[in-house]
N, C-alpha and C positions, 0 to 999 in steps of 0.2 A: 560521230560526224556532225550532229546538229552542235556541240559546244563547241566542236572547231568550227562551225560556219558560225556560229553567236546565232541566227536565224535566218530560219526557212518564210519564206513565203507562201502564203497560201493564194489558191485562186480558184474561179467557179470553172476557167475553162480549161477542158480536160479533152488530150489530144494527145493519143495513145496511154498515156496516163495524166493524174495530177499533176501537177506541177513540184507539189511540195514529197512525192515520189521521184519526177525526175530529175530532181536536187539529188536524192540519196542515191540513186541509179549512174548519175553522172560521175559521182566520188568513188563508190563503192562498186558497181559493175553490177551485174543481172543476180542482186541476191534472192530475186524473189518479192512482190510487192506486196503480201501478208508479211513479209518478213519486217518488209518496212513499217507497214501501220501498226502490228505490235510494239515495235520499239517505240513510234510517238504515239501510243495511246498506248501505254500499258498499265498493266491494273498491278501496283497501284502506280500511280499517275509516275512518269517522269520525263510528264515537260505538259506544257499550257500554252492556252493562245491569248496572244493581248497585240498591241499597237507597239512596233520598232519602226521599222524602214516604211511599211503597211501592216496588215495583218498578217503575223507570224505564227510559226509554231518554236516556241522557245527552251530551252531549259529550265527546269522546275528552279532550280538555285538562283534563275535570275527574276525571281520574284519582287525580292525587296529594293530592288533596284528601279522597281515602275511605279514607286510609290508616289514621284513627284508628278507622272502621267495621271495618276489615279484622284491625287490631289488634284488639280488641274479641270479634270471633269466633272467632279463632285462640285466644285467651287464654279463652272461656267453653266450647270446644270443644262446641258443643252447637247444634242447628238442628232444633228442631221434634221430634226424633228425635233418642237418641242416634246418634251417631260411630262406625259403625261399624270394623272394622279392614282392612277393605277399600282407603282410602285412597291408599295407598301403590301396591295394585294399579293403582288404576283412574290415578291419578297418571303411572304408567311408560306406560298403557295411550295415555293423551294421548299424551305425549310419543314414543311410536313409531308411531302411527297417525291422530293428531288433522293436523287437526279432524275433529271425532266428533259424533254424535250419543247420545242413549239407549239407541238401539236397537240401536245398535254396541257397548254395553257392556253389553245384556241387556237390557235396557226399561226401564219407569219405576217399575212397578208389580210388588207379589204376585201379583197377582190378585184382590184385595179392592176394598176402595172407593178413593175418589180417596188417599186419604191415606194409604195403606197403600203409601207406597214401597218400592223394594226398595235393598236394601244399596248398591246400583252409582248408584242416581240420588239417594241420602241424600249418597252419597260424591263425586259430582260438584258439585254443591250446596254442599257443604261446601268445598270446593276452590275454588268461585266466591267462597263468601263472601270465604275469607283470601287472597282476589288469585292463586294458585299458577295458577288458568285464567280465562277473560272467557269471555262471551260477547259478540261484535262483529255475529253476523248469525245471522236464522232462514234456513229451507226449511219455508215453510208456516208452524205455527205450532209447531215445533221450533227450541229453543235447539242452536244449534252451538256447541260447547268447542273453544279451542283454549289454548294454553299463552300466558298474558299475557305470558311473554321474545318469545314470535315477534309475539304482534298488537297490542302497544303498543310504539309507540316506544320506544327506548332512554334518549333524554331526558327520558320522563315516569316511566317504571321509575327512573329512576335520583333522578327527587327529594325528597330527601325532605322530610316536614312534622311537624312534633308535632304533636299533639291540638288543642292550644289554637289554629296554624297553619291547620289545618283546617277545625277550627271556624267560624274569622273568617271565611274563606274561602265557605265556605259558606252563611254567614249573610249576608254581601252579595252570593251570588249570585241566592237568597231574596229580598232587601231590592230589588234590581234589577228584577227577575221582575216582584214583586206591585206593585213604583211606591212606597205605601203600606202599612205593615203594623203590627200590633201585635204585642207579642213571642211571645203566642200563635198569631198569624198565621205568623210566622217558624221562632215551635219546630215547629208543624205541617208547616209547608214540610220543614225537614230530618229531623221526626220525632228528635232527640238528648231525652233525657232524664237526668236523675240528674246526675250531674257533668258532662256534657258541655252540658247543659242553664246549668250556670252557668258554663262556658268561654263559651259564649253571650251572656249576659248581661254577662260579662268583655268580649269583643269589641265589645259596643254602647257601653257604661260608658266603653271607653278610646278607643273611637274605630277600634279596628282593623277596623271590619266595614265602615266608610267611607258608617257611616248616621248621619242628622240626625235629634235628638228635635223630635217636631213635635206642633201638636195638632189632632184632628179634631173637631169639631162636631159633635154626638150621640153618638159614638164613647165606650166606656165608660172608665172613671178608671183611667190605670194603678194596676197592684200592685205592690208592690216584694216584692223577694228572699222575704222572711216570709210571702207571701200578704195584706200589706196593704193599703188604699189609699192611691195614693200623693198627692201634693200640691196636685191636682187640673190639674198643668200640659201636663206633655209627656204625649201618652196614646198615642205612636205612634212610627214611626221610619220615614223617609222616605229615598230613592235623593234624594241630590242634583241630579242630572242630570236627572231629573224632574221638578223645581222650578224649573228654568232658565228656564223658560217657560209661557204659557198651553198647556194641553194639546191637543195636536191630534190631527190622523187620521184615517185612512180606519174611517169606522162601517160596518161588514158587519150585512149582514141573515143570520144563518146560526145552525143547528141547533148544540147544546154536546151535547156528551159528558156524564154524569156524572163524568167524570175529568178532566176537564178542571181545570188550574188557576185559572184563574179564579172557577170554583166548586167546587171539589172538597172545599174545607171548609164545614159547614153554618154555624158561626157569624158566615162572614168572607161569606157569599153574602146572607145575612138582611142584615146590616147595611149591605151594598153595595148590593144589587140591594133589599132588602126580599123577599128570596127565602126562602120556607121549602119546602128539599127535600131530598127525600135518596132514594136509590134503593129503587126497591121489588122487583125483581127478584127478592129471594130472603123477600117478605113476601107470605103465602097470598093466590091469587088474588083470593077475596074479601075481601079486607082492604085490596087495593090503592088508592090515593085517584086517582093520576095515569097509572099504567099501569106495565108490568112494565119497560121501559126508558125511560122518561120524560125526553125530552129538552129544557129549556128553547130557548126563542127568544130569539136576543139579536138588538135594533133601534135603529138610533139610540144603543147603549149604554148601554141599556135591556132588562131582560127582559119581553118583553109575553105569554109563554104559552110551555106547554107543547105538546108532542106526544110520543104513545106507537108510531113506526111501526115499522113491517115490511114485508116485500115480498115479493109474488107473483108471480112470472116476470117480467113487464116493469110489472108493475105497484107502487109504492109508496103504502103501506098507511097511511091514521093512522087508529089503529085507538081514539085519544080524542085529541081536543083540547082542551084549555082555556085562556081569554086570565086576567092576572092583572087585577086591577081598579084602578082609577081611571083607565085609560089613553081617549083617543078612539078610538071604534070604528070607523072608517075606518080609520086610520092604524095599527088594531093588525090589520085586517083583508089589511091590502097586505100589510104585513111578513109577515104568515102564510103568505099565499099565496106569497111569494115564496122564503120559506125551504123551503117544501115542493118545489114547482117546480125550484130550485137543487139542491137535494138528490135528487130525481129523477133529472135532468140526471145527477149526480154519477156515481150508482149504475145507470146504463143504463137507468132505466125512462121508460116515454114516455106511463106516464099517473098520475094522481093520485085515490084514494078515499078518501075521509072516512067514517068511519063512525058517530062519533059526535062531538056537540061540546055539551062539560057547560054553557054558556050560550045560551040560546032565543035572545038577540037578535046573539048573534055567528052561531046556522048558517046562515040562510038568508042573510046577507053573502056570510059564505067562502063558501058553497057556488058563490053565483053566481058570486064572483072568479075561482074556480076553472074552472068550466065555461064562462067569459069567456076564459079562457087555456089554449087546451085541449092544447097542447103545450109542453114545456120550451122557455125561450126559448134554450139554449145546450147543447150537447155537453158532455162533458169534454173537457179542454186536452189 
C-alpha cells in the first residue's frame, strides 16, 4: 500500500486513530493497527520518514531520490530555528548510543510552548534533514534516530542522483500515485519549489518523468512556464499504465483521513470529488462548518458525506454528520452506515451514536440503519 500511495502522511493529531494508520485502514479495511505499524516500522527497516508533500512515511527504496532535499538543507543550514553548535555533539551521541530517542539527548523542549525546542532536538532534526541520521521506526509517537550508514542499505547510501535525477524521479512517483495530475497536482505531491520546481517541469517536457500530456474534461487550461495560458490542449499528465485500460477495482465504503492523498490537496479534491474541505481542527469552535476532525465518506468512488467522530470507551461517537448533495438518499444512507459500523469494528467499539445530522431528511434514515444493525458486522483482522 505505502509504494502504491508514493507517501503517507504523518500527523500529531489522532482521532480514532493516526492518520498515517487511517491511510492503511481506508485501502486496506480493518486489518488491525499493530498490523499496520509493523509493516512501517519493521525491524529491519522498510520504509523512513523524511519531507514529500509534508512529513511522510516513505518507502526505503525512495531514499536516493531526497538527495537533492538533503542537499538543499545541508547548503541553507537553517530549519525553523537557527543551527545550533551542538551538532557535532549530538552527531557522536548517535553514533555511540543510537538508536536514541529525545529523551536520551535531553528532550525536545525549553520548557516553553511546542516550538520552543531545545538545542539537542533543533540538532537532531537538522541531522535528519541532511541524511547524517533517519528515522525508520517510532516507540509510541516518538521518532527513533539512528545513523542512516547502519539503517539504510549500503546500496541505497551509496547511489547517487543529481537534482534534476531526483526530481524526475519523484515526479513519476507523484504522476503514479495520483493516476491523473495537473502540474500543480504534482508540484503539491513533491512540494519542490523555485528551481526545482522547473527541474520538474524539465522532467514532464522531456519525458523523463515517464508521464503522458493528457486532457481532462472541465479540468482547467494549463499554464506554461510564465504563468500563462496554455494552448487550450494537454491540461494534465497522466501514469501510463493507468490508461492501459478501463479502470477497475475494488470501491470500499470507508472513512478518509484529512491527510490522506487522495484528498489532502483542496483544489485537486473540488475538482475530483466536487469536494470543498479542509480541516478545521485548528479553526474556533464556533466557526467550525463540518466538525473539528471531519472526515469525508468515500462510496462507490464517490464522497457522499462527511463525519466528525470520536470515541467514548467502547463506544464511537459522530458527534455531526452530513451527506453531500445530489446524491440518492438510500444509497447515501447505507454507505453511511456502513462506514461507521466498519470503523467501529476497527477501533474496538461495539456500539455506534449519532448526535447530530445537519440534513432533517437524512436523520431519521441513518438513525434507523443504525439501530437496524445494532452491532459491528466484523472484528478486526
Amino acid at each position: 500500500m505505502l509504494r502504491r500511495v508514493g507517501a503517507v502522511q504523518l500527523d500529531t493529531i489522532s482521532v480514532l486513530a493516526r492518520s498515517h494508520e487511517l491511510v492503511a485502514y481506508a485501502r486496506l479495511g480493518a486489518i488491525g493497527r499493530a498490523a499496520a505499524e509493523r509493516a512501517y516500522w519493521h525491524d529491519p527497516a522498510q520504509a523512513f520518514e523524511y519531507w514529500c508533500h509534508a512529513a511522510c512515511i516513505l518507502p526505503l527504496e525512495h531514499w536516493p531520490l531526497y538527495a537533492f532535499r538533503r542537499r538543499a538543507y545541508r547548503e541553507r543550514r537553517y530549519r525553523w530555528h537557527e543551527v545550533p553548535p551542538t551538532i557535532d555533539k549530538i552527531l557522536e551521541q548517535v553514533r555511540q548510543d543510537g538508536p536514541i530517542t529525545t529523551t536520551d539527548i535531553g528532550g525536545a523542549k525549553n520548557g516553553g510552548p511546542w516550538w520552543d525546542w531545545s538545542d539537542a532536538k533543533i540538532s537532531i532534526e537538522y541531522l535528519l534533514d541532511i541524511g547524517e541520521v533517519v528515522c525508520t521506526r517510532r516507540i509510541g509517537w516518538r521518532r527513533v534516530y539512528d545513523l542512516a550508514e547502519r539503517a539504510v542499505p549500503r546500496e541505497l547510501l551509496d547511489r547517487e542522483m543529481t537534482d534534476a535525477e531526483g526530481v524526475a524521479a519523484l515526479t513519476a512517483i507523484a504522476g503514479r500515485s495520483l493516476g491523473v495530475a495537473t502540474r500543480a497536482d504534482l508540484v503539491d505531491f513533491t512540494r519542490v519549489r523555485g528551481g526545482y520546481a522547473e527541474l520538474l517541469d524539465d522532467a514532464l517536457e522531456s519525458g523523463a518523468a515517464g508521464l503522458v500530456p493528457v486532457r481532462v474534461s472541465g479540468w482547467p487550461a494549463a499554464r506554461s512556464r510564465r504563468g500563462t495560458a496554455g494552448d487550450g490542449a494537454a491540461n494534465a499528465w497522466a501514469d501510463p499504465a493507468a490508461m492501459e485500460s478501463e479502470p477497475r477495482g475494488r470501491h470500499r465504503t470507508t472513512l478518509l483521513s484529512p491527510f490522506d492523498s487522495l484528498i489532502w490537496e483542496r483544489a485537486r479534491a473540488e475538482r475530483v470529488f466536487g469536494l470543498n474541505h479542509r480541516l478545521e481542527a485548528y479553526v474556533p469552535k464556533h466557526k467550525r462548518v463540518h466538525g473539528y476532525f471531519a472526515m469525508p465518506v468515500l462510496a462507490g468512488g464517490r464522497i457522499v458525506g462527511r463525519v466528525d467522530p470520536a470515541r467514548e470507551g467502547s463506544v464511537l461517537v459522530a458527534r455531526q454528520v452530513g451527506f453531500e448533495p445530489g446524491l440518492r438518499p438510500a444509497a447515501a444512507v447505507e454507505a453511511m452506515r456502513d462506514a461507521l459500523w466498519e470503523a467501529a469494528s476497527w477501533v474496538g467499539c461495539t456500539s455506534v451514536r449519532v448526535e447530530r445530522v445537519t440534513s432533517p431528511e437524512h436523520e431519521g434514515p441513518l438513525r434507523a440503519a443504525l439501530a437496524a444493525q445494532a452491532e459491528p458486522p466484523d472484528g478486526p483482522a
